[in-house]
N, C-alpha and C positions, 0 to 999 in steps of 0.2 A: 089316671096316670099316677104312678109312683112320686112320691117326692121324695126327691135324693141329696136336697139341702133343706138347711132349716130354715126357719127366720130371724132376724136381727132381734136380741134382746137388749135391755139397757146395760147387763150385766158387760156384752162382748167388749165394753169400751176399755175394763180388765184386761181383758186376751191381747187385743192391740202391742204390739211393740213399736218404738219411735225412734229409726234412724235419723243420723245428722254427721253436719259439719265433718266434712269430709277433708282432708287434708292429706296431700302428694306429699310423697317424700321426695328429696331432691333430685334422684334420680328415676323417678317418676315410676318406680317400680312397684310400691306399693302404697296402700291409703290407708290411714288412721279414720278411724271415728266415729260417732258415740253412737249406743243403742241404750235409749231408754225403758225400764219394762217394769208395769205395776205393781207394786209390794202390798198384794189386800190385807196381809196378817198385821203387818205396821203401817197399812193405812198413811203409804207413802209411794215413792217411786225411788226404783236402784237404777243406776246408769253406770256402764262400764265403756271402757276404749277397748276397741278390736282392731286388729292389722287385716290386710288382705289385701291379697297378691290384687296387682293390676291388671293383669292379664286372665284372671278367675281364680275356681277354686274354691274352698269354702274359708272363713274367716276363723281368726286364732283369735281369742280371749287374751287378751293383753294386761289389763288392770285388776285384783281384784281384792280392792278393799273392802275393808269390813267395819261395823260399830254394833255394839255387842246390845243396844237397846234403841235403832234409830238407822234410818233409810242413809244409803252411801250415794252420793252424787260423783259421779270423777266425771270430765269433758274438757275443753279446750284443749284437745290434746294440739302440738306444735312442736315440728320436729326441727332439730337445730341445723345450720346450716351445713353440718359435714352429713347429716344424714346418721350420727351415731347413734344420738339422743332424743327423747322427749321431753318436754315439760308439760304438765297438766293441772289441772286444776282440782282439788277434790277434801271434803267436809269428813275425812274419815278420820280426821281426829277435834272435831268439832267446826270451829268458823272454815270458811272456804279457804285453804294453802294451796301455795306454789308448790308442785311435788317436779322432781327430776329422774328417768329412771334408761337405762341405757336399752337400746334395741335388743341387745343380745338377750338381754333377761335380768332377772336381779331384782333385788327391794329397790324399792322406788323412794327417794332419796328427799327429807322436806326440807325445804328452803328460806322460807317462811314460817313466822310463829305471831303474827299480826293476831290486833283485838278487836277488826273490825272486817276481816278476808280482805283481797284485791281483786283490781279490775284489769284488764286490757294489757294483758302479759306481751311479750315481746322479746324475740331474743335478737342481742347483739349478733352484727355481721360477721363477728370474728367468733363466734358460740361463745363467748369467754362469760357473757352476762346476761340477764333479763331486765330487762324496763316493764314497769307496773305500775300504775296509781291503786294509791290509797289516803286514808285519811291519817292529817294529823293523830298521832298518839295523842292520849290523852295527858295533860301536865301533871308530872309526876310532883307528887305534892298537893295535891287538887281537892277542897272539901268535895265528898260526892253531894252535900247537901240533902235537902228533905227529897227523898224520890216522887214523891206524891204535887211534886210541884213543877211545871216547863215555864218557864218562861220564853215567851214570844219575841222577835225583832223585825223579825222577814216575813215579807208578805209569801215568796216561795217556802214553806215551812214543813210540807208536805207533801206525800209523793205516793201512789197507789201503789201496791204491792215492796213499800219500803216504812212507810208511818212516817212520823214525823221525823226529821231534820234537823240535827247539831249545827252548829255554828262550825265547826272545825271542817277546812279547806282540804280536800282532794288533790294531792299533787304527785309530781311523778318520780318516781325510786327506782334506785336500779340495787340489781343483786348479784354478786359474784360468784357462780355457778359452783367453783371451788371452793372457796374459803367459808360463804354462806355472806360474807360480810355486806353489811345494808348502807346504804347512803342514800339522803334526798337530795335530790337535781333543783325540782322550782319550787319556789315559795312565793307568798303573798295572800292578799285579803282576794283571793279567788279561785274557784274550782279548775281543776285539771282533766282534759279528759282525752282518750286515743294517742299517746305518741306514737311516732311511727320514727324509728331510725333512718336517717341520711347511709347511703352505701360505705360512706370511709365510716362512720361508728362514732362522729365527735359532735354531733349534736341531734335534734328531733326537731321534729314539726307536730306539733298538736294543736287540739284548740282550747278555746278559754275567752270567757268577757272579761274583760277588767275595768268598763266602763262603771262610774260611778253609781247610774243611774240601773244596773244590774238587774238591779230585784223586779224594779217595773215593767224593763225590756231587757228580757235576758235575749239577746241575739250573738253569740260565739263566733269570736275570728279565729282564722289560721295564724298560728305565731311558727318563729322555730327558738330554739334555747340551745346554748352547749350545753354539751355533756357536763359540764362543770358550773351550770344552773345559771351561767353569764349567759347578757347580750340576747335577752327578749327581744323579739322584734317582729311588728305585725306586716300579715303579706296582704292582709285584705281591708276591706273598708267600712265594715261593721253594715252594710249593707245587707243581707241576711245572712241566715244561721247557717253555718259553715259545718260539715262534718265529713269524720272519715276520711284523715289526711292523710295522703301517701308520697312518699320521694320517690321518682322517678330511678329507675335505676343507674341511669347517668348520673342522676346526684344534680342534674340541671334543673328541674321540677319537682313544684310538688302537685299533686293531684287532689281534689276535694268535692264531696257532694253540695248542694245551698242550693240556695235562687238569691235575689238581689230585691225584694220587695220585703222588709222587716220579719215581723215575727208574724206570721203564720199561716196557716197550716192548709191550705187549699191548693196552693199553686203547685207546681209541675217543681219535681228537684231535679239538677241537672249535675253535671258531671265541671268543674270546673279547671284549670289549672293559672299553675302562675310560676315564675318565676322566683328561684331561691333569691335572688340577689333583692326581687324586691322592687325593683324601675319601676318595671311594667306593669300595667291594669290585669286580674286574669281575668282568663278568657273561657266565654262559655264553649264548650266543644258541642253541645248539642243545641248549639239555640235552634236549629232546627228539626230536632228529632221530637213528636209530636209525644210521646207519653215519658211518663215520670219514670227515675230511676226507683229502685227497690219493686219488694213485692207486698201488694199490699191484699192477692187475695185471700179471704178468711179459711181454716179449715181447724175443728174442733180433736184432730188427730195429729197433735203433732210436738214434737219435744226439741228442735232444734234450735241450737243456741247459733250458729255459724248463721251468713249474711250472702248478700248477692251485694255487696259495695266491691265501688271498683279495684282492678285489678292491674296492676303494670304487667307486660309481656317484657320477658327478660333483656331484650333489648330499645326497649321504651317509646316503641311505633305505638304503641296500641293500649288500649284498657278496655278490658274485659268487665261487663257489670249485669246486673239484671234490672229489667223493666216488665210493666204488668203491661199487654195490649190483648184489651176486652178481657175475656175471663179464664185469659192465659198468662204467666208469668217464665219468661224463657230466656235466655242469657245471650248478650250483643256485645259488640267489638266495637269501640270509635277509634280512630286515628288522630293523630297531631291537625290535620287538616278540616276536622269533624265529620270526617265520613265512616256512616253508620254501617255494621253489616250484621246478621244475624247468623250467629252461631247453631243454638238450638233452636227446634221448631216441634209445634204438632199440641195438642189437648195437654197442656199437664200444667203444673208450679211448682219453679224451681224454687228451692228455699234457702239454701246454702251451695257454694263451689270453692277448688281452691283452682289453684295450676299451676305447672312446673314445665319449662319447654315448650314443647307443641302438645302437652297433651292437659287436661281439666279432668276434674272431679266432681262432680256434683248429684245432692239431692232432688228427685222429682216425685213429686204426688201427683196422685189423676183418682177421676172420679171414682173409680172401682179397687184405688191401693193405695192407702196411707202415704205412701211412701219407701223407698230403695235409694240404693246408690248405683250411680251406672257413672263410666267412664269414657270419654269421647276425645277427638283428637281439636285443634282449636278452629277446625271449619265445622265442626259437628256431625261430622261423618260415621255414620257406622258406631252409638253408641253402646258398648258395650252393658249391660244388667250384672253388676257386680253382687246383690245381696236380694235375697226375699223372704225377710222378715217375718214375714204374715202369712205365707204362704198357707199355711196349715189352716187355719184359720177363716182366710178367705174364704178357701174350698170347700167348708163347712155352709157357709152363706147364701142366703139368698136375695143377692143386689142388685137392684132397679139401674141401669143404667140411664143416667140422666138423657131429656131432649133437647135442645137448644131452639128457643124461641125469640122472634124478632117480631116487635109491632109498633105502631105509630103511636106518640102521647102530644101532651101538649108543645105547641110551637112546633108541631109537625117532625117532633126529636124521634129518633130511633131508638128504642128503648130493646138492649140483650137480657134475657134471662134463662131460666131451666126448669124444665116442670119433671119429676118424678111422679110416676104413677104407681098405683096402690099394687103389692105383691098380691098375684094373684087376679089382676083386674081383667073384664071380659069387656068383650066389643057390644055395645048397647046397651050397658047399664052406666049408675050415675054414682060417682062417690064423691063423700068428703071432698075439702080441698083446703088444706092448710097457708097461707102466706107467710114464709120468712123471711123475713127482713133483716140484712146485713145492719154493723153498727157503722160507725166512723162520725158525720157519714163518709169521710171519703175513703173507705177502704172499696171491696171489690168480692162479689162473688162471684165463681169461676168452677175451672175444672181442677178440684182438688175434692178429695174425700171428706166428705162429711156424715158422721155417726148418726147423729140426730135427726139428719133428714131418711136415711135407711131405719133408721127406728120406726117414724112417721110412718112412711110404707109399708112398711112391717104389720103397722098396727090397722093397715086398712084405709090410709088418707094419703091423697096426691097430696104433692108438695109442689109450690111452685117458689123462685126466690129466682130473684131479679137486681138488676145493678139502676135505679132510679137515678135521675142526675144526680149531683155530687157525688157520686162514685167515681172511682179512679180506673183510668185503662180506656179511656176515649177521648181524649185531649185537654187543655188547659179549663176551657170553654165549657167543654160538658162536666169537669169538675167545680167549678165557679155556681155552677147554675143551681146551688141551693142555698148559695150564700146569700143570709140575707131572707130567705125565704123557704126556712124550715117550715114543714106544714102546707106549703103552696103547691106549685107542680110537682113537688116529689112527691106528694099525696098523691095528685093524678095519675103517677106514673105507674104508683102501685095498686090504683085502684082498676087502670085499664091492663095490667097484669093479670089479675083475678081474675074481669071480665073476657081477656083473649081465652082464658081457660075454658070459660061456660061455655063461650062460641064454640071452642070443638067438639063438644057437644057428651063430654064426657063427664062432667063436674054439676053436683047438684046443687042448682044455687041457692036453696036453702039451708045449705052443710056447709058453711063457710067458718073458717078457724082465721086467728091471725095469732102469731107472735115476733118476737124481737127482743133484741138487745141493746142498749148502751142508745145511741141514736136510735137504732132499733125498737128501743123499747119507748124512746120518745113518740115513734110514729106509730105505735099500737096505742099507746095513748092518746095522743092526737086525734087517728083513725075513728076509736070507738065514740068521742065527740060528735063526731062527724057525721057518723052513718052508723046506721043500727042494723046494717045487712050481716056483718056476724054474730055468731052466733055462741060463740066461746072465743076468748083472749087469754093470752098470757103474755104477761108484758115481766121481761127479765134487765135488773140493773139501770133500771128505767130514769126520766126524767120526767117531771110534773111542773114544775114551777122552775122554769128558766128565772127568773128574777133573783130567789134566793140561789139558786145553783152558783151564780155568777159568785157567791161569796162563803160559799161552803166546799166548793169542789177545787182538788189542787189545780186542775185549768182553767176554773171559772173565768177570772177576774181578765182573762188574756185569750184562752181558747176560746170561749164562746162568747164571750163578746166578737170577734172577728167572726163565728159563723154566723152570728146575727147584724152583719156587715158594716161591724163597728159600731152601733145602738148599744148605747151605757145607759145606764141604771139612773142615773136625775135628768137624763136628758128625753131619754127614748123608754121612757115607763110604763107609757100604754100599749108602746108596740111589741116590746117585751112581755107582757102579760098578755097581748093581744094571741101570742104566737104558744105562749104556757097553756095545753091541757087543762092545767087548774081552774083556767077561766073561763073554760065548756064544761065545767063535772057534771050543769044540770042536765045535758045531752043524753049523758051514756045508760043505755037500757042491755048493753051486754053484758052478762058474767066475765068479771076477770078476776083471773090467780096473778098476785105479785110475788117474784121473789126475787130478794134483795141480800147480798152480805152486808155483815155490820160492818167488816175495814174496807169495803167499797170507798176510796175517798174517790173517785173518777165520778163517780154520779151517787154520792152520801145517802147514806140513807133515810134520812130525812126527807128526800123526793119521796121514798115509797111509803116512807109514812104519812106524810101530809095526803099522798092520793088513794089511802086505806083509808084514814078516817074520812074524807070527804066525801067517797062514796057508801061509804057504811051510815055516812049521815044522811047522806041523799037516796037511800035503800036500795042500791044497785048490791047485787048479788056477787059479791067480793072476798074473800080467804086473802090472805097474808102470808107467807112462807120467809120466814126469816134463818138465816145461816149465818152461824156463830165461825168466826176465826178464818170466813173465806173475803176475799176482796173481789177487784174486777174481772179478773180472771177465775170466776168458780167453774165455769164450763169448759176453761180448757186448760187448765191447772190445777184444779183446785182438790180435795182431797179425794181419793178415791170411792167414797163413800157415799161423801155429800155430792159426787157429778154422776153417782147413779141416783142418789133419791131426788136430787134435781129433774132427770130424764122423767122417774116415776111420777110426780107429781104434775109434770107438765101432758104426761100421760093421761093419767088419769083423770083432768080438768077437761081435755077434750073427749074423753070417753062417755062422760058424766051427762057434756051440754052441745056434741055434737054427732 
């Protein structure tokens, strides 16, 4: 038989283009928003704003900046409320500016000349103004001091894909669309973050700690503030992290994502509200809707900046939001009442929407498409395919369309996953079989596009990758269930993964691969401790020594202590070491490839060193791949270059020893 496509290389993740953040104009005619697309020769990425009719058509190039030795970013695009104007965000005269630029056409107009870019733009009800945090300026007058010197104060000091942390507070600005003239609203000894304007335009709801004890338990309440930076005042009870504050468009509420159980990071986020005045307790709207708001499935093809946080419907019945159920992410309706209803439906992950009227906007990825924009009315009727990006591209390819697999693990759990088979596999022979493993742990793997596992198959190896408990999108319960017990039955969960593969009798069980990330890469770690049944690893971004993690990494000392279910460091030392890789190195007789960024501060690199020498001591057959200037994000941000010789090398480790 002819072949009339090719196969996936590491190179295609180049060709890819990345829609997002989609945004209705106010008479819902047409939609703003961003397409990302790879710059090889500057070993960057350019992203521009395109309009396009709602109703179809092909898309008009809206933005396009330039910088005469460096990649252009423009996004957030945000149309004002008469519909004349946009404001967006864009690096085309170095840090990130407010840029202003009218529909009809024209230079696009900056607004901003900030020394450190803004965050969380926002225009006034009346278009006259935008609200934005940023950072205190620096004191004018200010020794800069020896540069070679930081001094410390804060235990939060650092932050993955930001480095280290100033002392100068985050607060919220507004800007005069006209005149350009700048003014700060809040001040204080604490960060600013999301305002959202009240409908009359005379004050905001955002959130912010201001609790003393901050640094140790940073947990963010909803405040609101006038316009004229008076009369702070809290809605909620510091009972957990609050985000994503919206006014109602009555002006009666405000709406907010949280849970009510402190800081962190396992439980179920729900949609909350409360009253402006302040009485009243809020209230959860979904205490009974069984999965978490946002989307937390993974996919390694994707550039949008825009969100599935909730949504007011213009007459303030309802909010619109997304939630992940299983290894779907699709966008739902609650009411005042807290009755649930689902909008969108079927195999995909939505990743950004806006909405105007009865009708929405939004991004969807599926297994076989990066991603498009398609446009739907608010029962989700009849969604329109507004963009196809990849088109070309696609059609070049030759993609496995994932299986969906369901089997029993420990406690008799139902365990979801996906198995891709090898391009080109025949009925009664036995190949490869690679395991990937999502990180989190409580993210989600699902039906969205992933480059790396089409690589895989490409290359001749099934892929199987599964959602093991602590994964998100099966309820509170089945997220909890590895709190506590990294290394336990999610080990099981991923080992009777592999085995449901062998059983169908396709998978050679002496070709077994694993890798992972982030958690992920803790449990390829773990793994090879464990069982000597693979036969090549590659463990990415990985973790080795929980114990020091806990005081090297910017979530240590708070995030994983909570995954290890509250077990600190003088108290619980052997069970923390009990559960550290490090403490099985004598075990492991697989080949593993590590590779690690050096600004990785999410899992330091000092995890991948300490478990490079300790197996180089203990002469397990081990390589080190180190990457200069990438952090936690090198697989799905990170420079164009180094996330193909990433592909290569993890390539090539399983061609070598499986």
């Amino acid at each position: 038989m002819v072949r009339t496509k090719r196969k996936v290389t590491a190179e295609d993740i180049w060709a890819f283009k990345f829609v997002g953040d989609p945004q209705l104009s106010p008479d819902a005619q047409t939609v703003a928003y961003t397409i990302t697309a790879t710059n090889v020769e500057r070993n960057g990425y350019d992203s521009a704003i395109f309009l396009h009719n709602a109703n179809g058509g092909a898309p008009d190039l809206f933005t396009t900046g330039t910088r005469s030795n460096d990649t252009v970013r423009e996004h957030t695009a945000r149309w004002s409320p008469q519909g004349d104007k946009l404001f967006f965000l864009s690096n085309r005269n170095g840090k990130e500016q407010l840029f202003v630029i009218g529909v009809s056409g024209g230079e696009a107009r900056q607004l901003t000349r900030t020394e450190d870019g803004i965050g969380n733009p926002m225009w006034s009800p009346d278009g006259t103004k935008i609200a934005f945090t940023m950072k205190l300026p620096k004191g004018k007058g200010e020794e800069p001091g020896n540069p070679d010197v930081r001094i410390i104060r804060r235990l939060r000091h650092k932050m993955n894909g930001i480095g280290f942390l100033d002392e100068r507070n985050r607060h919220v600005w507004v800007v005069d669309v006209m005149s350009g003239e700048l003014r700060q609203v809040t001040s204080g000894d604490f960060d600013v973050s999301q305002p959202s304007w009240s409908p009359c335009g005379t004050q905001f709801a955002l959130t912010t700690c201001t609790n003393s004890d901050a640094d140790l338990s940073y947990i963010p309440d909803v405040f609101t503030v006038g316009l004229d930076g008076k009369g702070l005042r809290k809605l909620t009870q510091g009972l957990g992290p609050c985000a994503s504050p919206a006014f109602s468009p009555c002006g009666k509420y405000v709406a907010y994502t949280g849970h009510d159980k402190g800081e962190v990071g396992y439980l179920d986020t729900h949609i909350f509200v409360v009253g402006v005045s302040g009485e009243d307790a809020p209230r959860n709207l979904l205490a009974d809707f069984p999965r978490s708001v946002g989307n937390s499935v993974g996919s390694d093809t994707r550039a949008d900046r825009g969100g599935v946080e909730p949504a007011w419907t213009g007459d303030s019945s309802e909010l619109v939001f997304g939630a992940t159920d299983g290894g779907n992410s699709n966008l739902y309706a609650v009411n005042m009442q807290g009755e649930v209803r689902q909008i969108t439906s079927g195999d995909q992950s939505i990743t950004s929407f806006s909405l105007t009227g009865n009708k929405i906007a939004y991004t969807a990825n599926h297994v076989l498409n990066p991603g498009d924009i398609y446009v739907s009315d608010l029962l989700g009727s009849a969604p329109t395919r507004l963009s196809h990006v990849n088109e070309a591209v696609l059609n070049e390819l030759e993609l496995v369309e994932p299986e969906r697999i369901v089997f029993k693990s420990a406690l008799s759990w139902q365990i979801e996953g996906w198995v891709i088979k090898p391009v080109d596999s025949k009925t009664g022979e036995l190949y490869p079989l690679v395991l990937h493993i999502h990180g989190g742990p409580h993210a989600t793997s699902g039906n969205a596009f992933f480059h790396e596992y089409q690589l895989l198959a490409a290359q001749g190896y099934g892929v199987v990758y599964t959602n093991p408990r602590g994964s998100r999108g099966y309820g509170s319960e089945f997220t909890r269930g590895v709190v506590g017990d990294w290394g336990g039955n999610d080990y099981v969960d991923l080992m009777e993964a592999v085995d449901y593969c062998i059983e169908q009798g396709w998978v050679d069980p002496l070709r077994l691969g694993v890798t992972g990330g982030s958690y992920g890469g803790y449990m390829v770690n773990w793994m090879v401790t464990q069982t000597n049944r693979f036969k090549a690893a590659v463990t990415l971004r990985s973790i080795s020594n929980m114990y020091t993690k806990y005081g090297t990494s910017d979530i240590g000392f708070y995030g994983n202590k909570a995954g290890m279910g509250g077990a600190d460091l003088w108290d619980d030392e052997e069970f923390i070491m009990a559960r550290s890789p490090m403490r099985h190195a004598r075990n492991v007789r697989t080949p593993i490839l590590i590779i690690h960024s050096d600004q990785d501060l999410r899992c330091p690199m000092e995890q991948a060193e300490q478990w490079f020498i300790a197996l180089k001591r203990l002469g397990v057959t081990t390589e080190f791949v180190r990457f200069s200037g990438e952090n936690h994000e090198l697989s799905r941000s990170g420079k164009p270059r180094n996330r193909v010789d990433r592909l290569l090398f993890i390539q090539d480790w399983f061609e070598r020893y499986l």
